[in-house]
C-alpha positions as CSV (number, residue, x, y, z in Angstrom):
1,X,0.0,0.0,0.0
2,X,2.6,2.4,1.1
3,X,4.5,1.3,-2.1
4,X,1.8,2.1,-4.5
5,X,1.1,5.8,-2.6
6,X,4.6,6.4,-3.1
7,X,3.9,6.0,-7.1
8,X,1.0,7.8,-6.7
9,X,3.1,10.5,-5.2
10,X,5.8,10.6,-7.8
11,X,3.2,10.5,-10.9
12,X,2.1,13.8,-9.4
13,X,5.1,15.7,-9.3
14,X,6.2,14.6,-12.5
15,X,3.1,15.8,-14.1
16,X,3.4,19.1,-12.5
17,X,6.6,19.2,-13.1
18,X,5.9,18.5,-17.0
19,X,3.3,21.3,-16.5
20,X,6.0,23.9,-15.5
21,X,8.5,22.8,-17.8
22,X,6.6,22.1,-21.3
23,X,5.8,25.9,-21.9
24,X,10.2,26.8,-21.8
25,X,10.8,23.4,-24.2
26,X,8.0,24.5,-26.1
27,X,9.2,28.3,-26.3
28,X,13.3,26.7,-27.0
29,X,11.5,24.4,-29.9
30,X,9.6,27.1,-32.0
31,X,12.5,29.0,-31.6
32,X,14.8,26.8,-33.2
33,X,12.1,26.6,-36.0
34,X,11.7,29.8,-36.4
35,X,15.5,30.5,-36.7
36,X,15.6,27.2,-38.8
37,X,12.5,28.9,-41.1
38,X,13.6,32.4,-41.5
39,X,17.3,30.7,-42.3
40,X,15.2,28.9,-45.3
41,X,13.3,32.4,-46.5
42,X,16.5,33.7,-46.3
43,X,18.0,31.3,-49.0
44,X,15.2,31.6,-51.0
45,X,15.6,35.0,-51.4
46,X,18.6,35.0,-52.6
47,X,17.5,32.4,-55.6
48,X,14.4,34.2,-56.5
49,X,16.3,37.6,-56.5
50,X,19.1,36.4,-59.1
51,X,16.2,34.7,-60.8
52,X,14.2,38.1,-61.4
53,X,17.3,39.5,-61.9
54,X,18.9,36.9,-64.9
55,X,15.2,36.7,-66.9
56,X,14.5,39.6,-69.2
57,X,10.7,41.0,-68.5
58,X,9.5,41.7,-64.8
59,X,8.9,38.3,-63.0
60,X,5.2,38.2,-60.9
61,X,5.3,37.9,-57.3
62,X,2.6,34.9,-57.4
63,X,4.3,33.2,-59.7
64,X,7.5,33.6,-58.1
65,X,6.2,32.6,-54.3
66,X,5.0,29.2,-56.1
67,X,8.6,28.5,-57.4
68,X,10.4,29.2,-54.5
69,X,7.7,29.0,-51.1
70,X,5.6,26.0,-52.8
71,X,4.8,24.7,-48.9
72,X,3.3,28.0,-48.2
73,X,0.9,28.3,-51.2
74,X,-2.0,26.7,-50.4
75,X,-3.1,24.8,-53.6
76,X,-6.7,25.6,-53.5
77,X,-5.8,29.2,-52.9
78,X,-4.0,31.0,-55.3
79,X,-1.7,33.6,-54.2
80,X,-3.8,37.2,-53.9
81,X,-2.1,40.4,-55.8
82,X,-1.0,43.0,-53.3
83,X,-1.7,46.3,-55.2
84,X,1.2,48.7,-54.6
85,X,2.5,51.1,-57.5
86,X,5.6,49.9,-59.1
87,X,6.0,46.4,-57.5
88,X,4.3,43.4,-58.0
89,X,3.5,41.5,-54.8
90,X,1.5,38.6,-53.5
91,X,0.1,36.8,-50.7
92,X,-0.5,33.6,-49.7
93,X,-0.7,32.0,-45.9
94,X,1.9,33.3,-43.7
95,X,3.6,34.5,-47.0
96,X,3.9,38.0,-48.6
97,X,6.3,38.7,-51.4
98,X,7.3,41.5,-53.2
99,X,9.4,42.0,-56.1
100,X,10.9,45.1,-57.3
101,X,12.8,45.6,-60.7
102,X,14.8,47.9,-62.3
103,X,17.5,49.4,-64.6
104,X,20.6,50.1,-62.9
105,X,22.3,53.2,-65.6
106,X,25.1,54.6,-63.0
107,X,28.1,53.0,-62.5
108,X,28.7,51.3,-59.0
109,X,32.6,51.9,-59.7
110,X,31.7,55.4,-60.4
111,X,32.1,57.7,-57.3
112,X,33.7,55.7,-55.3
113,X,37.5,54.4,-56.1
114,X,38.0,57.1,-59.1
115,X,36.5,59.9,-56.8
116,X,39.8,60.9,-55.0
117,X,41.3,61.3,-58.3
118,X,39.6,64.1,-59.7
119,X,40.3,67.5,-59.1
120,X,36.9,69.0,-57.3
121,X,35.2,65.2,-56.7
122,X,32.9,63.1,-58.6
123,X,32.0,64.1,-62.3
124,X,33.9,67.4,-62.0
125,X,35.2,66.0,-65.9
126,X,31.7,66.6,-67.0
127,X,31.5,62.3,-67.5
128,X,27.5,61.8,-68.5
129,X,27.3,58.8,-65.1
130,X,24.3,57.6,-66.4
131,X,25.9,54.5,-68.5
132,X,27.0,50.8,-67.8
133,X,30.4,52.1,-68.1
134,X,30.6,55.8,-67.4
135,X,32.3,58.3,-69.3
136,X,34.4,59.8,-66.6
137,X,35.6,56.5,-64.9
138,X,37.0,55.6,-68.8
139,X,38.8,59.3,-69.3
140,X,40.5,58.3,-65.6
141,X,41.3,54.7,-66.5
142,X,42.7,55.4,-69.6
143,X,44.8,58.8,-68.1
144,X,46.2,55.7,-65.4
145,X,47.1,53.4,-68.0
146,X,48.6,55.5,-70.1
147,X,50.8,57.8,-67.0
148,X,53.8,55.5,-66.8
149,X,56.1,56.0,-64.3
150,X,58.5,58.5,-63.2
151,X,61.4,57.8,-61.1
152,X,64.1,59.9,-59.5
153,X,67.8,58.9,-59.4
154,X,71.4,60.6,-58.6
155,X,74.2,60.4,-60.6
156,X,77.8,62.2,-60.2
157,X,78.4,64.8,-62.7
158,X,82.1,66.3,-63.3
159,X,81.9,69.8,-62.0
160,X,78.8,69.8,-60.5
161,X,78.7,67.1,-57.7
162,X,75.9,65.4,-57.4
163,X,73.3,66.0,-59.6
164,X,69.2,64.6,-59.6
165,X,67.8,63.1,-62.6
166,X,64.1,62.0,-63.3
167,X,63.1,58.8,-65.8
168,X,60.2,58.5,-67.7
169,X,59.6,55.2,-68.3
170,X,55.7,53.6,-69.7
171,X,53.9,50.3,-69.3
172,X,52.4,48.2,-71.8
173,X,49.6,50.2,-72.3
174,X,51.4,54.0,-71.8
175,X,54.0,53.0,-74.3
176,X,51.1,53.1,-77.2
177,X,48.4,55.1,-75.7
178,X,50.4,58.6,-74.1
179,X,51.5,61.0,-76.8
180,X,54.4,61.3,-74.8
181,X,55.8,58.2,-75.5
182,X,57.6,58.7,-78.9
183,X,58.0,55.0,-79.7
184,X,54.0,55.1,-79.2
185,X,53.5,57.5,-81.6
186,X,55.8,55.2,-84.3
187,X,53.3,52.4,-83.6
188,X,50.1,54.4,-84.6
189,X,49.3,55.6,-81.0
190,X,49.5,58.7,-78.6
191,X,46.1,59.2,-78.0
192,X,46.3,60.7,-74.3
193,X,49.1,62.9,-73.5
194,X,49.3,61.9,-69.4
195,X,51.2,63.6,-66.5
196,X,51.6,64.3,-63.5
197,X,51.1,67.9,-64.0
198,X,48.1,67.6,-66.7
199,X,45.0,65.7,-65.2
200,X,42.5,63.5,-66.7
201,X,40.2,65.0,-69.5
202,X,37.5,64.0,-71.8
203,X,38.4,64.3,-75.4
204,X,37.5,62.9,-78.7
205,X,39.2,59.9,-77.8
206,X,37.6,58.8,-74.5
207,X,34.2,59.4,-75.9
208,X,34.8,56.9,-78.9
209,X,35.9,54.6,-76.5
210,X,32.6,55.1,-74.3
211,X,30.7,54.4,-77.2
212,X,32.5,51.1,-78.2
213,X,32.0,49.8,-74.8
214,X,28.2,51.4,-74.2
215,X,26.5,51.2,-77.1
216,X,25.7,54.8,-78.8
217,X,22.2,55.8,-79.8
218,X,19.1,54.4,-77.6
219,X,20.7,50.7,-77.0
220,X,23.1,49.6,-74.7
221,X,25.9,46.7,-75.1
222,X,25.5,45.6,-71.7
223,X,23.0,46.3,-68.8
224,X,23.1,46.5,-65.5
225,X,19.6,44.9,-63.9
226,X,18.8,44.9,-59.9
227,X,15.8,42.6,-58.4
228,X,15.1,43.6,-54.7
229,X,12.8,41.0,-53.4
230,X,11.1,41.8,-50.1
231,X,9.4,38.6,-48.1
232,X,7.6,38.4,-45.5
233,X,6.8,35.8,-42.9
234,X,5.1,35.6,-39.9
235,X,5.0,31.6,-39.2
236,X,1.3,30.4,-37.2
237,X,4.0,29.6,-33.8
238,X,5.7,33.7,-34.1
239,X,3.7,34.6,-31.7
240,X,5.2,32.0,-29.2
241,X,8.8,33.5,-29.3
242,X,7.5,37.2,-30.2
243,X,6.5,39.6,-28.0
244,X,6.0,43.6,-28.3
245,X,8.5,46.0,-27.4
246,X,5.3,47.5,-25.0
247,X,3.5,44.6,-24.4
248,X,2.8,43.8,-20.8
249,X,4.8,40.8,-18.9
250,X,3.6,37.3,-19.3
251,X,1.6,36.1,-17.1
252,X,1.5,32.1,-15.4
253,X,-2.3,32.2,-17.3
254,X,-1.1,33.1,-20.5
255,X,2.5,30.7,-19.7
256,X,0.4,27.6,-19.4
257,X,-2.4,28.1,-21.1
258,X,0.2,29.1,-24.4
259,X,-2.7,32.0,-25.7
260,X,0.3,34.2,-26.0
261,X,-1.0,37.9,-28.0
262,X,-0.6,37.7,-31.5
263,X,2.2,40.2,-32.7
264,X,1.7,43.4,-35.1
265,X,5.0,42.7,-36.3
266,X,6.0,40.3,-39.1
267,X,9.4,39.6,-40.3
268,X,10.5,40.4,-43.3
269,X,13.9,40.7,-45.2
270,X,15.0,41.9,-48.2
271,X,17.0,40.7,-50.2
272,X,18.8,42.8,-53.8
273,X,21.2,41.0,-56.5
274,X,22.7,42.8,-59.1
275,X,23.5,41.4,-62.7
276,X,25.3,42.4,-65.8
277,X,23.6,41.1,-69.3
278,X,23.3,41.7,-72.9
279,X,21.9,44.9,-73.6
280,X,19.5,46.1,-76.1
281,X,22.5,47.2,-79.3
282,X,22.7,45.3,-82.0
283,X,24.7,45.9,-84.7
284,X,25.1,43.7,-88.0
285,X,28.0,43.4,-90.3
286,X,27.9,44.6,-94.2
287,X,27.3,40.9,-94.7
288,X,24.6,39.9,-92.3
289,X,21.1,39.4,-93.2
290,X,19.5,42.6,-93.0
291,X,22.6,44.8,-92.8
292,X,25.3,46.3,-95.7
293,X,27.2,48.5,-96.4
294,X,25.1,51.8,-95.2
295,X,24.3,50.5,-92.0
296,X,28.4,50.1,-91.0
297,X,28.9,53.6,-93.0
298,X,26.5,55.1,-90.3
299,X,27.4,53.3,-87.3
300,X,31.2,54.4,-87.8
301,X,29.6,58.1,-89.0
302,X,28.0,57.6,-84.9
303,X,31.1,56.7,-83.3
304,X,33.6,59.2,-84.9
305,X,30.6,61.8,-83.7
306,X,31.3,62.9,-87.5
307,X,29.8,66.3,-88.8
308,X,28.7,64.6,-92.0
309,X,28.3,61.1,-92.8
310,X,30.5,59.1,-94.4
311,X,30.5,58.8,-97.9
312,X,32.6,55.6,-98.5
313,X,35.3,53.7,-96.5
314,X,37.9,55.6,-98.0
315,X,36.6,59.2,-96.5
316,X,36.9,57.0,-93.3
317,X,40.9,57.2,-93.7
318,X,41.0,60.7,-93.0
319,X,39.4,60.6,-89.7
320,X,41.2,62.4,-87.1
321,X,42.6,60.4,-84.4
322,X,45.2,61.9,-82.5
323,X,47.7,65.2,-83.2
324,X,50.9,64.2,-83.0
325,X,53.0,66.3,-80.5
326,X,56.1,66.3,-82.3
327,X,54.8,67.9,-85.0
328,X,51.8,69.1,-84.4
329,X,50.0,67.2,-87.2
330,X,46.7,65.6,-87.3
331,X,46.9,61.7,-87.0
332,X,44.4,60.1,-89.3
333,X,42.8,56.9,-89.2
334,X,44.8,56.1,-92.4
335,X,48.5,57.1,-90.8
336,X,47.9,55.4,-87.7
337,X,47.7,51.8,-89.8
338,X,50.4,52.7,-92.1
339,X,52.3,52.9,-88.9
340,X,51.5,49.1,-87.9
């Protein structure tokens, strides 16, 4: 008898001890899922972002938050549109997504490394900053490439003691393109004429070279898309490991009952990914179907920024390139080759 009390006894306090305890396991287990399911969201995110991002066209949200969330669309429900200007979003459970789109024109280079190098600060070269590559960031690439290097050394002169020398010497790419370079302007070259005391500008040069790597007219080469993808989630067990900032303390009621308040606050993340693709230029050779010998005469007439269009090839020769600083000449197309 005393045996079976004793049992009796023990049954008890486990089950109040059970009672005390399964509300702080419960609160440590939907925690780890909740960590676990915004961990997921968080991946998925990512994926749907560089998907909107890759595919030409603006991706819907619905669509999307099938792909990526199938186990929160509920399959006789379709997602619901959330009407907002300029997004496209949707709804479905515990789910909202919303996807935003657009064309990313300005240089993330720009501004940033290439803005202690300019005189009075970002676009003080007059660079346009609204293409894939912009206009300033190649007149200061180019003036670095084509700078070389200057070095100081002493040598012993009879007479005068010691005496301080400077060396210009040129990289790869200074030893054609700086009209300084005299070997440069042998091979065809000397488009830039780079120093230390002479700082980057925009001449005819850098703009032909914005315009081979843009695109010139209305299409670009290459273009810089962004997908921002906001989700949010607020999981049916939030409200088990959420609280408001201003909420009042728990109380042992609401502890082991578990009819915690349901929060105003839902999670949500966001999530942007950036991509470079193909552009909207075109351009097709004299051979190509559809294009000839006009359409290359006027695409070289818009890149040489010409006053008058080109008449043949041969009026092409005389395009001006370069002067040369020797002389003080006008390099043409034509000279530059016969230089090769």
């Amino acid at each position: 008898m005393r045996m079976r009390q004793r049992n009796a006894a023990c049954g008890g306090t486990a089950v109040i001890e059970t009672a005390i305890v399964l509300p702080l396991y419960l609160l440590v287990i939907f925690g780890l899922l909740y960590f676990g399911y915004a961990t997921l969201t968080r991946q998925r995110q990512t994926m749907a972002a560089a998907y909107s991002a890759w595919l030409p066209g603006d991706q819907r949200a619905d669509r999307t938050l099938e792909r990526f969330w199938p186990w929160a669309v509920n399959p006789l429900q379709p997602p619901a549109g959330v009407a907002q200007p300029g997004v496209s979003g949707a709804t479905s459970n515990d789910h909202e997504l919303n996807i935003i789109e657009r064309v990313r024109l300005n240089d993330p280079y720009y501004g940033t490394i290439i803005r202690t190098q300019l005189v009075s600060g970002a676009n003080s070269l007059g660079g346009r900053g609204e293409d894939t590559f912009d206009l300033e960031r190649i007149a200061v690439s180019l003036w670095n490439l084509a700078l070389g290097k200057t070095t100081q050394r002493f040598v012993w002169q009879t007479g005068s003691g010691i005496v301080q020398q400077f060396d210009r010497t040129f990289g790869p790419y200074g030893v054609y393109l700086n009209a300084l370079s005299a070997s440069g302007v042998r091979q065809g070259g000397g488009f830039i004429a780079a120093d230390e005391s002479s700082p980057p500008q925009i001449g005819r040069y850098e703009s032909m070279v914005s315009d081979m790597l843009n695109g010139f007219g209305s299409g670009r080469w290459l273009e810089r898309r962004q997908a921002t993808v906001d989700a949010t989630y607020q999981p049916p067990f939030f409200r088990m490991v959420y609280a408001e900032a201003d909420a009042p303390a728990t109380r042992g009621g609401t502890y082991f009952a578990g009819r915690y308040a349901e929060p105003t606050y839902k999670p949500t993340g966001r999530m942007e990914f950036d991509v470079t693709g193909r552009g909207t230029a075109t351009r097709l050779a004299s051979g190509d179907d559809g294009g000839g010998r006009a359409a290359v005469l006027a695409d070289l007439f818009a890149l040489t920024r010409r006053a008058q269009p080109l008449a043949d090839g041969g009026e092409l020769d005389d395009t001006p390139l370069s002067i040369d600083p020797a002389t003080g000449t006008t390099v043409s197309l034509k000279d530059a080759w016969r230089r090769q």
